[in-house]
C-alpha positions as CSV (number, residue, x, y, z in Angstrom):
1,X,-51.1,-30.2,19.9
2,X,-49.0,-27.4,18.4
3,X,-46.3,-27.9,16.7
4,X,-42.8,-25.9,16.2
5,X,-40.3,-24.9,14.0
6,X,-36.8,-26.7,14.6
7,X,-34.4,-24.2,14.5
8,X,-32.3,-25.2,11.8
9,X,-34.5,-26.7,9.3
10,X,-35.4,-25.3,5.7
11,X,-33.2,-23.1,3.6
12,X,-33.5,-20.7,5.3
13,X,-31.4,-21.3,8.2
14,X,-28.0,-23.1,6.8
15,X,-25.8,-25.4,9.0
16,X,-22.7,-23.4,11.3
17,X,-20.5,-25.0,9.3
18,X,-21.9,-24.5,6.1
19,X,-22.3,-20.7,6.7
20,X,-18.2,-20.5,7.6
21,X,-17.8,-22.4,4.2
22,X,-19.4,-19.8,2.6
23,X,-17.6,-16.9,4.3
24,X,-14.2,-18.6,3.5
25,X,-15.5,-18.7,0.2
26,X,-16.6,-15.3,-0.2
27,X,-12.9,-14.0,0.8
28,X,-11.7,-15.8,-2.4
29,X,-8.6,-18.1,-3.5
30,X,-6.2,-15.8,-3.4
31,X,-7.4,-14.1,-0.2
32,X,-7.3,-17.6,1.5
33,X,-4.1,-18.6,0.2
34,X,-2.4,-15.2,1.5
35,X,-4.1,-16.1,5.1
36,X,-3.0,-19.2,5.2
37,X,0.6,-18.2,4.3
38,X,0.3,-15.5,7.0
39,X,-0.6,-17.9,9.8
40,X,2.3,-20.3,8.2
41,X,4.9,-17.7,8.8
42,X,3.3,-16.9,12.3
43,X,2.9,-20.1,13.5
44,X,6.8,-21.3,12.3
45,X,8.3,-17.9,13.9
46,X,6.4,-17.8,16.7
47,X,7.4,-21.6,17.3
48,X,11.3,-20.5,16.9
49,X,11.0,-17.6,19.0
50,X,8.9,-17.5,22.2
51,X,9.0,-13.9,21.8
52,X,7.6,-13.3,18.0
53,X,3.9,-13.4,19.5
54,X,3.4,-11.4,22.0
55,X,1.2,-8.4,21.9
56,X,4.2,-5.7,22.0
57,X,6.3,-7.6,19.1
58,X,2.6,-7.6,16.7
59,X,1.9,-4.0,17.8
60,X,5.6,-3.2,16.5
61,X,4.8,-5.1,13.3
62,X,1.1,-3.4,12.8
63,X,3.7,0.4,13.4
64,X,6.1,-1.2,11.0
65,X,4.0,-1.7,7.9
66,X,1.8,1.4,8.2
67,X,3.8,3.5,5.7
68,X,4.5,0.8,3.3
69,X,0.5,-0.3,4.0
70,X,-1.0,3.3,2.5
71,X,1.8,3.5,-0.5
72,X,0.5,-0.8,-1.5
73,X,-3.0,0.6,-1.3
74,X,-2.8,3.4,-3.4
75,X,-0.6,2.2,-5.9
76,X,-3.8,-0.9,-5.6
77,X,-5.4,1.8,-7.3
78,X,-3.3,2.9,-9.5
79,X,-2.4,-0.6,-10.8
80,X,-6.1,-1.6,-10.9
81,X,-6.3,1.5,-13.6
82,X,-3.9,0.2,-15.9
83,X,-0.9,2.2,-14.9
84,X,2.4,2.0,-12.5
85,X,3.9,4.4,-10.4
86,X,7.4,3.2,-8.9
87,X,7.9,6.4,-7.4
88,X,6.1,6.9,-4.5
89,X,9.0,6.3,-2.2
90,X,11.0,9.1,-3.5
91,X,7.9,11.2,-3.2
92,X,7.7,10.2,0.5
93,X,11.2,11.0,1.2
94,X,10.7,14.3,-0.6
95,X,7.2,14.6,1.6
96,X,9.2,14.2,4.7
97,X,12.0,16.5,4.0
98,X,9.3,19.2,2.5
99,X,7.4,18.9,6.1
100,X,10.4,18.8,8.5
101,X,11.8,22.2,6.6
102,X,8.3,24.1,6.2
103,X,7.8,23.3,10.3
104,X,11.0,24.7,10.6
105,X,11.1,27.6,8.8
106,X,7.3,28.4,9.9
107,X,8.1,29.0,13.6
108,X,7.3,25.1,14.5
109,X,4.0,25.5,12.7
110,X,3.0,21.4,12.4
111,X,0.0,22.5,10.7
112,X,2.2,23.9,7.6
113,X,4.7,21.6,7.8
114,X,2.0,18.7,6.6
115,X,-0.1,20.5,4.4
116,X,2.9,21.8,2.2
117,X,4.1,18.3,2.3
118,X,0.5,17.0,1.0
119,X,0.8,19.6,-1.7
120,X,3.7,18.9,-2.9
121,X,2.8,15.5,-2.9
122,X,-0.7,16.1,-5.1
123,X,1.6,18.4,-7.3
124,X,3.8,15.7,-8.0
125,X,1.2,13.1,-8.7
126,X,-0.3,15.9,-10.9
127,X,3.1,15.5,-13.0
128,X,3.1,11.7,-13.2
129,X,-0.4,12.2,-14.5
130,X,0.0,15.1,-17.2
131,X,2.9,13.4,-18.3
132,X,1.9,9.7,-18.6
133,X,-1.3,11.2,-20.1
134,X,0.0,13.7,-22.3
135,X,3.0,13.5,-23.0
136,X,2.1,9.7,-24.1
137,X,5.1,8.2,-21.8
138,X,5.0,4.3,-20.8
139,X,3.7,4.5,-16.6
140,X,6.9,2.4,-15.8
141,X,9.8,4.7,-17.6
142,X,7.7,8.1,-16.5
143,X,7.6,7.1,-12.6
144,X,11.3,5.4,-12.7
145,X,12.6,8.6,-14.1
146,X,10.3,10.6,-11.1
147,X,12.2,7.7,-8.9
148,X,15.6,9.5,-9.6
149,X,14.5,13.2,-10.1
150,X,12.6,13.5,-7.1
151,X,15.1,11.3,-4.5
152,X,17.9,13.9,-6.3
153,X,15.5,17.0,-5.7
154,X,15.3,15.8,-2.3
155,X,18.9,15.7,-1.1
156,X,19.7,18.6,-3.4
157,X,17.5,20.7,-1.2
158,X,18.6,18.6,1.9
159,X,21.7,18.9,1.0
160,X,22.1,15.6,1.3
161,X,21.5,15.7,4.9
162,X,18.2,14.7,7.5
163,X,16.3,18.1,8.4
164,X,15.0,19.6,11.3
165,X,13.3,18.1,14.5
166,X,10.2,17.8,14.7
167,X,9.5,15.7,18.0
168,X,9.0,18.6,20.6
169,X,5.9,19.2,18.5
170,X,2.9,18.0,20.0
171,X,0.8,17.2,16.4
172,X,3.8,14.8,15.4
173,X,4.2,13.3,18.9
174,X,0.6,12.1,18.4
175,X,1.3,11.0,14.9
176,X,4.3,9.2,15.8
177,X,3.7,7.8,19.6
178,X,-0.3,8.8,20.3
179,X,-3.0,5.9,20.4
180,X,-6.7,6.1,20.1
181,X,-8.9,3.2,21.5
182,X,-5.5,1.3,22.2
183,X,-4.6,1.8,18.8
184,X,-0.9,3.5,17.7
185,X,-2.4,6.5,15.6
186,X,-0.5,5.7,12.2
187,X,-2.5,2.0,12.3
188,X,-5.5,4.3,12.4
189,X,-4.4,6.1,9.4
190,X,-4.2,3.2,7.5
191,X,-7.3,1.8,8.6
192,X,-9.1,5.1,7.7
193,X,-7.4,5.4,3.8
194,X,-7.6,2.1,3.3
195,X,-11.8,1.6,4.3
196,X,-11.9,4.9,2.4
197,X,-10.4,3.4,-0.8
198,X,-12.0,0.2,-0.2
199,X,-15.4,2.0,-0.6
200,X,-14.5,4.1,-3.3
201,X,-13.2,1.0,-5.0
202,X,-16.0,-1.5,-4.4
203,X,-19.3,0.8,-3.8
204,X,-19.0,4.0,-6.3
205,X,-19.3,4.9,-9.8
206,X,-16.3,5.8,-10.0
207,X,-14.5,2.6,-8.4
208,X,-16.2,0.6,-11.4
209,X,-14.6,3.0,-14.0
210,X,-11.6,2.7,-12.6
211,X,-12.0,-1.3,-13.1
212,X,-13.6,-0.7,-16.6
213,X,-10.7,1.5,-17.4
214,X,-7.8,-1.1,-16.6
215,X,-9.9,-4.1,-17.7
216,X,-9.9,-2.7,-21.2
217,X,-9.2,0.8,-21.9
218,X,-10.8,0.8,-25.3
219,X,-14.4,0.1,-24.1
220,X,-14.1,2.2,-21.3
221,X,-13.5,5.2,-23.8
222,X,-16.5,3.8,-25.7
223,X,-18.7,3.8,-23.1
224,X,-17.7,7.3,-22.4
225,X,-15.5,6.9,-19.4
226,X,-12.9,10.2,-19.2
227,X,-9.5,7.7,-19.3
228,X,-7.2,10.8,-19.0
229,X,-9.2,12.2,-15.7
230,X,-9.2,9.0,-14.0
231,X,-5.7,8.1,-14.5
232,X,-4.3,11.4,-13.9
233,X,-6.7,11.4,-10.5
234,X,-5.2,8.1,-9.5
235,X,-1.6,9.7,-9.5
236,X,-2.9,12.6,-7.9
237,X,-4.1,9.9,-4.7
238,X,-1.1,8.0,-4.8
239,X,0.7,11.6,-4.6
240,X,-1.2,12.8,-1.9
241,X,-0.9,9.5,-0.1
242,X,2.8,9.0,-0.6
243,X,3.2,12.4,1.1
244,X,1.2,11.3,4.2
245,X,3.5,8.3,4.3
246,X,6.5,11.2,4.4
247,X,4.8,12.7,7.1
248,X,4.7,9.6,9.4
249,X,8.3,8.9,8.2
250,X,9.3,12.4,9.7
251,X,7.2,12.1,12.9
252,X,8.5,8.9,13.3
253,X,12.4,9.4,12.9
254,X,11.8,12.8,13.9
255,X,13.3,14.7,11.3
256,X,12.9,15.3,7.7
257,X,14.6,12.1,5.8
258,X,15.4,12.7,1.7
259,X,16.2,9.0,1.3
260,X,16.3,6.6,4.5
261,X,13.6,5.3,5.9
262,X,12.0,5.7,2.2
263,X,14.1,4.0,0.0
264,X,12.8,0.3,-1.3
265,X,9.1,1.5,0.1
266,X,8.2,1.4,-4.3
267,X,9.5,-2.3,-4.5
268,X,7.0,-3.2,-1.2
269,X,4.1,-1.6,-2.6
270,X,4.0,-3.0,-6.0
271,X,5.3,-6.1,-4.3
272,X,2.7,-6.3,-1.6
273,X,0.0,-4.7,-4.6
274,X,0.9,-8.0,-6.9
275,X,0.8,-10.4,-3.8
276,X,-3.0,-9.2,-3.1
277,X,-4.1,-10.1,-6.8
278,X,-3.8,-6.9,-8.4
279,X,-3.3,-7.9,-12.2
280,X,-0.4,-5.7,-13.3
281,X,-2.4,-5.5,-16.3
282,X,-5.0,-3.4,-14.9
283,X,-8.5,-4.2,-14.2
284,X,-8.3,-6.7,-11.1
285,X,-7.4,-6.3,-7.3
286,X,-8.8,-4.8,-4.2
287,X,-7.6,-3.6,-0.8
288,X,-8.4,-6.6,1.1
289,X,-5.8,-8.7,-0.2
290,X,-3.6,-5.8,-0.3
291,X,-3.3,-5.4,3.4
292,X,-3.1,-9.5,3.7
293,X,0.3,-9.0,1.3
294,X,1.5,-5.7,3.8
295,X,1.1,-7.8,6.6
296,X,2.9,-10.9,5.4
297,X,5.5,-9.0,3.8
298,X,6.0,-7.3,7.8
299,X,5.2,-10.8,9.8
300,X,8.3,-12.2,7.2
301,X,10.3,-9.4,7.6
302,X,10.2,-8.7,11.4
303,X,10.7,-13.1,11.8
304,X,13.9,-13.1,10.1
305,X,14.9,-10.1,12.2
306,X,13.8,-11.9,15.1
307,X,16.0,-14.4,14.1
308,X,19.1,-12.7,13.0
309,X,19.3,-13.3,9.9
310,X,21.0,-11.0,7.6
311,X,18.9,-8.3,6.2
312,X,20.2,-8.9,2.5
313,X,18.2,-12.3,2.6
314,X,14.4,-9.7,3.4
315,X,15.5,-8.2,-0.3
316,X,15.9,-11.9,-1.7
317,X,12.8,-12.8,-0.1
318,X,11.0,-9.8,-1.5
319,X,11.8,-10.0,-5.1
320,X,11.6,-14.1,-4.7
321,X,7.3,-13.1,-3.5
322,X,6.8,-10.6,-6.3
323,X,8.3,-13.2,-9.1
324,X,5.9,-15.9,-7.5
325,X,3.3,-13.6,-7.5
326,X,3.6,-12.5,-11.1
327,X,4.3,-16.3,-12.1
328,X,1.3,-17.4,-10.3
329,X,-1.1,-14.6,-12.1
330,X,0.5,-15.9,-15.5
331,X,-0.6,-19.5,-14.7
332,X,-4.1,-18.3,-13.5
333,X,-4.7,-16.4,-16.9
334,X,-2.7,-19.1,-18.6
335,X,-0.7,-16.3,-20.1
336,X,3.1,-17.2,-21.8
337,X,5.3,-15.1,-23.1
338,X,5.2,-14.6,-27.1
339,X,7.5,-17.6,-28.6
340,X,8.0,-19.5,-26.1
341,X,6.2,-23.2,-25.4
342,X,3.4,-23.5,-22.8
């Protein structure tokens, strides 16, 4: 008689449950803990409001985050290389005021209207770079004074004042309203920049340099890394990025916005960036837990909406998350400050 192979026997072929286990386990502790305090805050708002749930209510968070989404994921990048940039919302609000006024003064010419705004945008990450790099500035006082200078550029060429309109145009309809496979076309964007980053991150050369580089910047340069070319690339992203999110800011207001609609986007991405593990350090984080922060930070934020609640309490909220998140990184590399008891 022949005999035959039961299906889940030997090694080979691990138990349902076992497999899940190990697929929890691969997302990793702080991955897991940022999923289960997303399905907390869904599960208590959508208990307190029937409402909170439903598709059109998620689809309007998904819209929500997508500009504060691609500013967390590049400044991921640019944490995970050792540096800072608190910046990128004024670069956004300059972005969206650069694209609104080129479209303008172009004939309604969408085309460029973004791609001066995506210039400007490199050009300015260009400037956080050179000077961070060369003119030996601290990353934190070089992108708070870019914070001021270029929110003050934008409403001095603004005058102070939204610009243009932009939502006859067909390009920035698409961008703002337009779905592809059921999808709003700004989620796609951040889809597509954040799998980009995600595989430039985890799958290239150049992804583990940028790890090295921010895990320690000494034996990086002793292994022959080029410090001052990565860093100064990783401002140039978050710069090119940061005017993307101004061009989604204008297509979505429709008009060209120097400081609403873009101001407090540089607290959510560092925020959002420190939530998802990124060691402020340098040298640790990734895009997956990145996008759990964004959309926790938006489930949070569009819950307490829901529910009335004054819109002073989101800021408290915010800075109360990155604290915890910073307090909780300290405790995991049982770090303390210098004089003070364990």
């Amino acid at each position: 008689m022949s005999t035959s192979a039961v299906p889940d026997s030997g090694p080979e072929r691990a138990h349902p449950a076992r497999r899940a286990l190990a697929r929890l386990a691969a997302l990793g502790g702080q991955n897991l803990s940022l999923l289960g305090a997303l399905v907390a805050v869904l599960v208590l708002f959508g208990w307190l409001n029937d409402n909170f749930l439903s598709w059109d209510n998620i689809q309007g968070i998904t819209e929500a985050v997508t500009i504060a989404g691609l500013l967390a994921v590049v400044q991921t990048v640019v944490i995970v290389c050792g540096g800072l940039d608190i910046s990128v919302g004024s670069q956004a609000g300059l972005a969206s005021v650069t694209s609104a006024m080129v479209f303008t003064s172009t004939g309604s010419s969408a085309p460029l209207g973004i791609g001066a705004a995506l210039l400007i945008g490199a050009a300015i990450g260009l400037l956080n770079g050179g000077v961070i790099v060369y003119g030996r500035v601290n990353a934190t006082i070089a992108t708070l004074a870019g914070l001021a200078a270029y929110k003050g550029l934008a409403q001095l060429v603004s005058g102070g004042r939204a610009q243009g309109y932009v939502l006859g145009d067909p390009v920035f309809v698409f961008l703002s309203r337009g779905k592809v496979a059921g999808l709003p076309t700004m989620v796609w964007l951040l889809i597509l920049v954040a799998a980009a980053v995600h595989v430039l991150l985890t799958y290239t050369d150049i992804g583990r340099n940028i790890y090295a580089i921010g895990g320690n910047p000494t034996a990086a340069r002793l292994a022959g890394i080029a410090l001052n070319k990565y860093l100064i690339s990783a401002y140039v992203l978050a710069g090119t990025v940061a005017a993307l999110a101004g061009v989604l800011l204008t297509a979505r207001t429709g008009s060209g916005q120097p400081v609403s609609g873009s101001e407090g986007l540089e607290l959510q991405s560092i925020t959002a960036a420190a939530l998802g593990g990124c060691a402020l350090k340098g040298g640790k984080g990734g895009v997956g837990g990145t996008l759990l922060a964004v959309a926790l930070l938006g489930a949070l934020q569009n819950g307490l909406t829901v529910e009335g609640i004054n819109s002073f309490w989101q800021n408290v909220a915010q800075g109360t998350l990155l604290v915890a998140a910073v307090v909780a990184q300290q405790r995991r590399n049982r770090e303390r400050a210098i004089g003070l008891p364990a």
